[in-house]
C-alpha positions as CSV (number, residue, x, y, z in Angstrom):
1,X,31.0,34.7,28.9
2,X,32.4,31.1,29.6
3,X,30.0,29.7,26.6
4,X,31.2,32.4,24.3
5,X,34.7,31.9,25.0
6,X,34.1,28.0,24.9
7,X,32.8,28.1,21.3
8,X,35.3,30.2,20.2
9,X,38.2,28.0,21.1
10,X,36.7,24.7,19.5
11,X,36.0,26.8,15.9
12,X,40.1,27.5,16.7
13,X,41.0,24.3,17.8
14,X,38.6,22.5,14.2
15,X,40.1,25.6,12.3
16,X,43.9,24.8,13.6
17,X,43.8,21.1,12.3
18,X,45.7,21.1,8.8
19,X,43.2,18.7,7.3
20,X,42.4,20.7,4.2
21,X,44.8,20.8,0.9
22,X,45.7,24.5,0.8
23,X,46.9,24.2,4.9
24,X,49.1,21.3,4.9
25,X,52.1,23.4,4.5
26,X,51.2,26.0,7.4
27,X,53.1,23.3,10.0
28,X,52.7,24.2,13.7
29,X,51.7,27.4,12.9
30,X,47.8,27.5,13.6
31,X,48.4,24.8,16.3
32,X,50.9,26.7,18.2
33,X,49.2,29.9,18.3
34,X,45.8,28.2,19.9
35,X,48.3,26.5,22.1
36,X,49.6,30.2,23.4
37,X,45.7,31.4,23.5
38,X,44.6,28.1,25.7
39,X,47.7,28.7,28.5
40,X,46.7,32.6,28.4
41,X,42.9,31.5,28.8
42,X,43.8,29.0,31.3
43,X,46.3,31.0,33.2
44,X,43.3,33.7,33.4
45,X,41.1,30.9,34.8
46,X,43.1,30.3,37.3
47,X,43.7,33.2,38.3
48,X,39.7,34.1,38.4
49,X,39.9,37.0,35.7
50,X,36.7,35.0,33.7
């Protein structure tokens, strides 16, 4: 499950970076949404949920 989950947020974190010509208008949109998904992930952590 940890792998999984691990994999999954660095294809959203390479995903999120507005590197490529048609997202360099999105702003801190993809950015601030994997930003919510980390704390949530990370507040689970800590809490031992994973």
């Amino acid at each position: 499950m940890g792998t999984i989950l691990l994999v999954i947020l660095i294809l959203l974190l390479i995903g999120g970076l507005p590197v490529f010509p048609h997202s360099r208008s999105w702003g801190y949109g993809p950015s601030g949404i994997i930003g919510v998904v980390l704390m949530v992930l990370l507040i689970l952590l800590l809490l031992g949920r994973i």
